[in-house]
N, C-alpha and C positions, 0 to 999 in steps of 0.2 A: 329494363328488367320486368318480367313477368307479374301480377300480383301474388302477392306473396296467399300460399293453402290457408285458409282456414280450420281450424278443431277446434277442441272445445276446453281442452287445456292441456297447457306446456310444461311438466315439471321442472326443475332448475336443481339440477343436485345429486348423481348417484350413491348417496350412502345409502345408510339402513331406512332414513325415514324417509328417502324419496322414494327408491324402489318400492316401500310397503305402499305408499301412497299411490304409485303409478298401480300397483296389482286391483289395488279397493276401485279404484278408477273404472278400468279395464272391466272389470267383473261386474260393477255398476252400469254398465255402456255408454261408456264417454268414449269417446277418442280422445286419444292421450298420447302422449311420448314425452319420454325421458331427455335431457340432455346433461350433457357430464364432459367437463373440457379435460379431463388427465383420464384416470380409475376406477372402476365403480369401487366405492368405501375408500380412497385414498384421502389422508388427513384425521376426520376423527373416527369415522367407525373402525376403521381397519388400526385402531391403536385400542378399541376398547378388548377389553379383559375376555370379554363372552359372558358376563355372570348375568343370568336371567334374574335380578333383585325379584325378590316379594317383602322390601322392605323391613328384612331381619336386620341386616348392618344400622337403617338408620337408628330403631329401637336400641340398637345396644349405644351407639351415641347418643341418646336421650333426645331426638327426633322424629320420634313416633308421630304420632298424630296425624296430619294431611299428607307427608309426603311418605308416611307408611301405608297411610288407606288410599290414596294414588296408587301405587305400585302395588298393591296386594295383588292383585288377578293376576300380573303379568306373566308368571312361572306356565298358569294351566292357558291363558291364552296362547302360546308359544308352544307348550307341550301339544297341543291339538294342531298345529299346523306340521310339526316336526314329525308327529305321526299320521299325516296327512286326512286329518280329522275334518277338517277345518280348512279355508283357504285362507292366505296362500299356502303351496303346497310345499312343503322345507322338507318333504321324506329324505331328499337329495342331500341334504345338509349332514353334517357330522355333530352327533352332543358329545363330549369329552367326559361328563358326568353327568349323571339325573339327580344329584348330590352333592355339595359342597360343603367345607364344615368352618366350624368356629370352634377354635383354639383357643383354653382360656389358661393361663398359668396364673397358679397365685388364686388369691382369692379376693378380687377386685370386687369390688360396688359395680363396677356393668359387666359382668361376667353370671354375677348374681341378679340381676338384674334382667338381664336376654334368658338366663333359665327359669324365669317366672312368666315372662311375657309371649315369648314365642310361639308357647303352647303348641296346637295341631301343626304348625309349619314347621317343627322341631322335633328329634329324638336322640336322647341320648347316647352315644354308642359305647357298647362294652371292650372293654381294654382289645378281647381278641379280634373285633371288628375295628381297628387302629389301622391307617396306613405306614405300612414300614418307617415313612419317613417319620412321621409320628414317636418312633420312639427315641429318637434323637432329640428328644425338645428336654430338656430340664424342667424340671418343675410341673409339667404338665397335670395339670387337675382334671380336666375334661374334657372331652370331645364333643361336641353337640354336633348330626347333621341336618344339614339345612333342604328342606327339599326344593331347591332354585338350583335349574341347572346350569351348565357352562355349556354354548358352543363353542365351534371352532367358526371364528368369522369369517375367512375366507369361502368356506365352503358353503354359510347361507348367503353372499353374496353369488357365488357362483350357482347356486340354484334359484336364485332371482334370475339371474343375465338367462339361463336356458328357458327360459320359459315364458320371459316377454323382450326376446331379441329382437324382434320386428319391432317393439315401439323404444328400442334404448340406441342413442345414439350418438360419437361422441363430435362435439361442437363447443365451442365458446359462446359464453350471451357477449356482446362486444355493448350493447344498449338495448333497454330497455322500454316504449314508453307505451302509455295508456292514451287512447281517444276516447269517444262516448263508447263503443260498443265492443272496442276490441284491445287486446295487449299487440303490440306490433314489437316483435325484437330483429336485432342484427347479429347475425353470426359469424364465427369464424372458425373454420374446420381446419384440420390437417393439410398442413404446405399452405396455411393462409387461403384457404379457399374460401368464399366469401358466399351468403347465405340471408336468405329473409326468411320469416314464418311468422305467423299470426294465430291469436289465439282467443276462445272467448275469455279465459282465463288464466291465472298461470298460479303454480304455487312455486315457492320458492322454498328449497332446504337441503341448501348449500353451505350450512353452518355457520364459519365468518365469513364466510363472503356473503351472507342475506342482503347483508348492507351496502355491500357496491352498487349493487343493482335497485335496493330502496331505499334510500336516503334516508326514509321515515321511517326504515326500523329500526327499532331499540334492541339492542343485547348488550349480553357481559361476557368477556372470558375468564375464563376460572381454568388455570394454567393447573399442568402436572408435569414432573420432569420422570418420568419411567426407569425403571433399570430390568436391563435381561440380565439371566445368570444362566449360563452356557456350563453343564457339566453339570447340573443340580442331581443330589442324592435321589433322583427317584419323582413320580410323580407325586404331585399335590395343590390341591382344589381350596384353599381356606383360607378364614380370616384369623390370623393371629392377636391374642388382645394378652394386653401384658397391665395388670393393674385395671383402672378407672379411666383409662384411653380410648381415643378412636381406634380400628384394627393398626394393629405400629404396622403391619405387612397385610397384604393381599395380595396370595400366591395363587398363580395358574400357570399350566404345566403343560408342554407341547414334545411333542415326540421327534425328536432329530435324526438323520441315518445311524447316528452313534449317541446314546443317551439322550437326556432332555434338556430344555429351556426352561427357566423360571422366568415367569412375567412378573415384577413386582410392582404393586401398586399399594394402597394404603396411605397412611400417615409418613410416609419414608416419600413420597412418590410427590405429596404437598409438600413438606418441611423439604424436596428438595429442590423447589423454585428457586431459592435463595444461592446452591450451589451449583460450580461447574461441574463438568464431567467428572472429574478426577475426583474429588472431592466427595460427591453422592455416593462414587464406585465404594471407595475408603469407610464411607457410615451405610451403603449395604455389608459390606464385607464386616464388619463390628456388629451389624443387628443382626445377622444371621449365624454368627458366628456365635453371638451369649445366646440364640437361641437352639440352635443345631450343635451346635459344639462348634471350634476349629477347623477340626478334622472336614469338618464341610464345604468347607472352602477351597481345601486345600486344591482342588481339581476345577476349580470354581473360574470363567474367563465371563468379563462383564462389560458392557456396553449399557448408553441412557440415549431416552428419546424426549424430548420435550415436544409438549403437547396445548395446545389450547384448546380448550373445548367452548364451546359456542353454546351463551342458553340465551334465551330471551330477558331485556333486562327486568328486574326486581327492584324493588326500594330497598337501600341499603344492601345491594349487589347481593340480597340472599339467594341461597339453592331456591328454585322454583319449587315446588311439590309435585309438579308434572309437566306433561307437554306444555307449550307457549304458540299461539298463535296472534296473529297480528294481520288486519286488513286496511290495504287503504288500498281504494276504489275496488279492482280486478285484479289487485294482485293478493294472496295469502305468503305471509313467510310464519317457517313455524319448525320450531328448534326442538326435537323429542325430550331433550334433557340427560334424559341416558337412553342405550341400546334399550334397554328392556322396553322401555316406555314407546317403542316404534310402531304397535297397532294402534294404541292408544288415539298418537297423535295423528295415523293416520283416518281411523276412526271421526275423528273431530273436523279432517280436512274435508273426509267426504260430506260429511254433514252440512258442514259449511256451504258447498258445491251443488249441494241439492238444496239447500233454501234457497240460492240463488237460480238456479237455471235446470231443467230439463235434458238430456243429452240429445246431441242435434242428431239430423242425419248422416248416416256413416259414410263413409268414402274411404276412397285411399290414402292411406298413412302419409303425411309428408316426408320427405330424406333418405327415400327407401335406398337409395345407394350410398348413403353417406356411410362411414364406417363404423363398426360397434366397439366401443370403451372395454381394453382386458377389465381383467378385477387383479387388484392392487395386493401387491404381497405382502406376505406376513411380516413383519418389521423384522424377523430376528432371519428372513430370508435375504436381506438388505445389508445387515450390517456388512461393512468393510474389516473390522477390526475389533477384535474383542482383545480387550486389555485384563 
């Protein structure tokens, strides 16, 4: 066999935070390519929510501090690439909202709490600025919106794939290993087609799988079991807080040929690690029901996804406060932590990349014929059966 091309680095991962990293790459002039063995975003990006945090949720769980002032920028970092302000270039992408809200019933200690602290990230809105769905909620005291928007994920994936096609590719890393000067991997493409490439460096962020490929990285999963609701009264973008709780629900809202989906996420979406399917369906259908009324349901067909999400590990398995990177020798692995936090960490990879090395001479891309990875569907494109 041939020697295998040399570049200057191989990313390992098409979600949100490899894609960003390959663009910062590219724009910086490395030579670079992607590889991605199934979907671009298949696994954890293409299950997140879309919510551009600016660290309003953690403040209302009483989490402020590092992993609020981590995330703060991330709303206007994103808003500038979305309005193509800014690279990379997400004009192509869909926002679903420039706005999401928090729902407070009752008058809880962190409902009171988020209304003092929020401040300029925050506005009240008056009853007649209420979304429809809004007035189904019982008890409702307030609406605060949050200026963090929601996209739709499939579509920033899919304006990532148009725009650096030439260097995304789909292949398996089959091994991995490091010499003095170079990452040497083995690959394995579609119908087992077999593959070498080399690189001066490689980052890895493939979420759990960082660790097949480097023994020596540390992460945690921090499982979520999801529920869609097929048939929801209408759209809706927010955190639900009921009391002195984390959000009990976080709802996002997708457009079907006929009506919508709710994504539910929140404290329903943790507390339902513990439960099967059936089970989770039964205490959404109870939480939405004392919070919507009944009658909300009643049209209501439901399906759950279990999720592991991949951060890099913490002492005492805590939430990171942001990105997580990790070096040993020539390889980077590095876990965004959440979607929003995806320039951030890709930010940090280039950094990393330019302490180290210079961008070599350009050449031709390796794998130009190898085939390119779809982007992965929306989950609730997928289900088989909603119950």
């Amino acid at each position: 066999m041939s020697q295998a091309p040399m570049l200057d680095v191989v990313v390992i991962g098409g979600g949100i935070a490899g894609l960003w990293v390959l663009d910062r790459l590219a724009a910086a002039g490395f030579s670079a390519i992607l590889l991605e063995r199934a979907a671009l975003g298949a696994g954890q990006t293409i299950a997140a929510q879309g919510i551009i945090h600016g660290g309003a949720k953690y403040e209302v769980e009483g989490k402020g501090t590092a992993a609020s002032e981590s995330i703060a920028a991330m709303p206007d970092r994103w808003r500038a690439s979305l309005r193509g302000e800014r690279a990379p270039d997400l004009t192509a992408a869909k926002v679903l909202t420039e706005r999401h809200l928090m729902l407070a019933r009752g008058f809880g200690l962190k409902a009171e709490l988020a209304s003092r602290l929020l401040q300029a990230r925050r506005s009240r809105l008056d009853r007649a600025e209420w979304p429809e769905a809004c007035a189904l909620i019982a008890q409702l005291r307030r609406v605060i919106g949050l200026e963090e928007p929601v996209v739709d994920v499939p579509s920033v994936l899919q304006a990532f794939a148009a725009q650096q096609r030439e260097r995304v590719h789909r292949a398996e890393v089959v091994a991995l290993h490091q010499d003095g000067d170079s990452v040497r991997l083995t690959l394995r493409g579609p119908h087992g087609r077999p593959g070498e490439l080399a690189a001066r460096f490689a980052v890895l962020a493939a979420g759990a799988a960082n660790h097949l490929l480097l023994p020596a990285a540390r992460q945690q999963l921090r499982p979520l079991h999801m529920v869609l609701a097929r048939g929801a009264p209408g759209p809706l973008f927010a955190h639900l807080l009921v009391g002195p709780a984390r959000p009990a629900l976080t709802i996002t809202s997708h457009a079907l040929e006929q009506g919508f989906v709710w994504y539910l996420g929140g404290d329903l979406a943790e507390r339902g690690v513990a439960l099967d399917a059936e089970a989770l369906i039964k205490q959404a259908r109870t939480e939405i029901a004392a919070a919507f009324g009944a009658a909300a349901t009643t049209g209501m067909r439901f399906a759950t996804k279990r999720i592991d999400r991949a951060e890099g590990a913490m002492p005492g398995k805590r939430r990171p406060d942001g990105a997580v990177l990790q070096q040993e020798g020539r390889v980077l692995a590095l876990w965004p932590t959440k979607l929003a936090l995806a320039p951030a960490a890709a930010e940090q990879a280039l950094a990393w990349l330019r302490g180290k090395a210079s961008p070599g001479e350009r050449g031709p891309l390796p794998l130009a014929d190898w085939p390119r990875p779809e982007v992965a569907h929306a989950l609730w494109e997928d289900v088989e059966q909603w119950n």
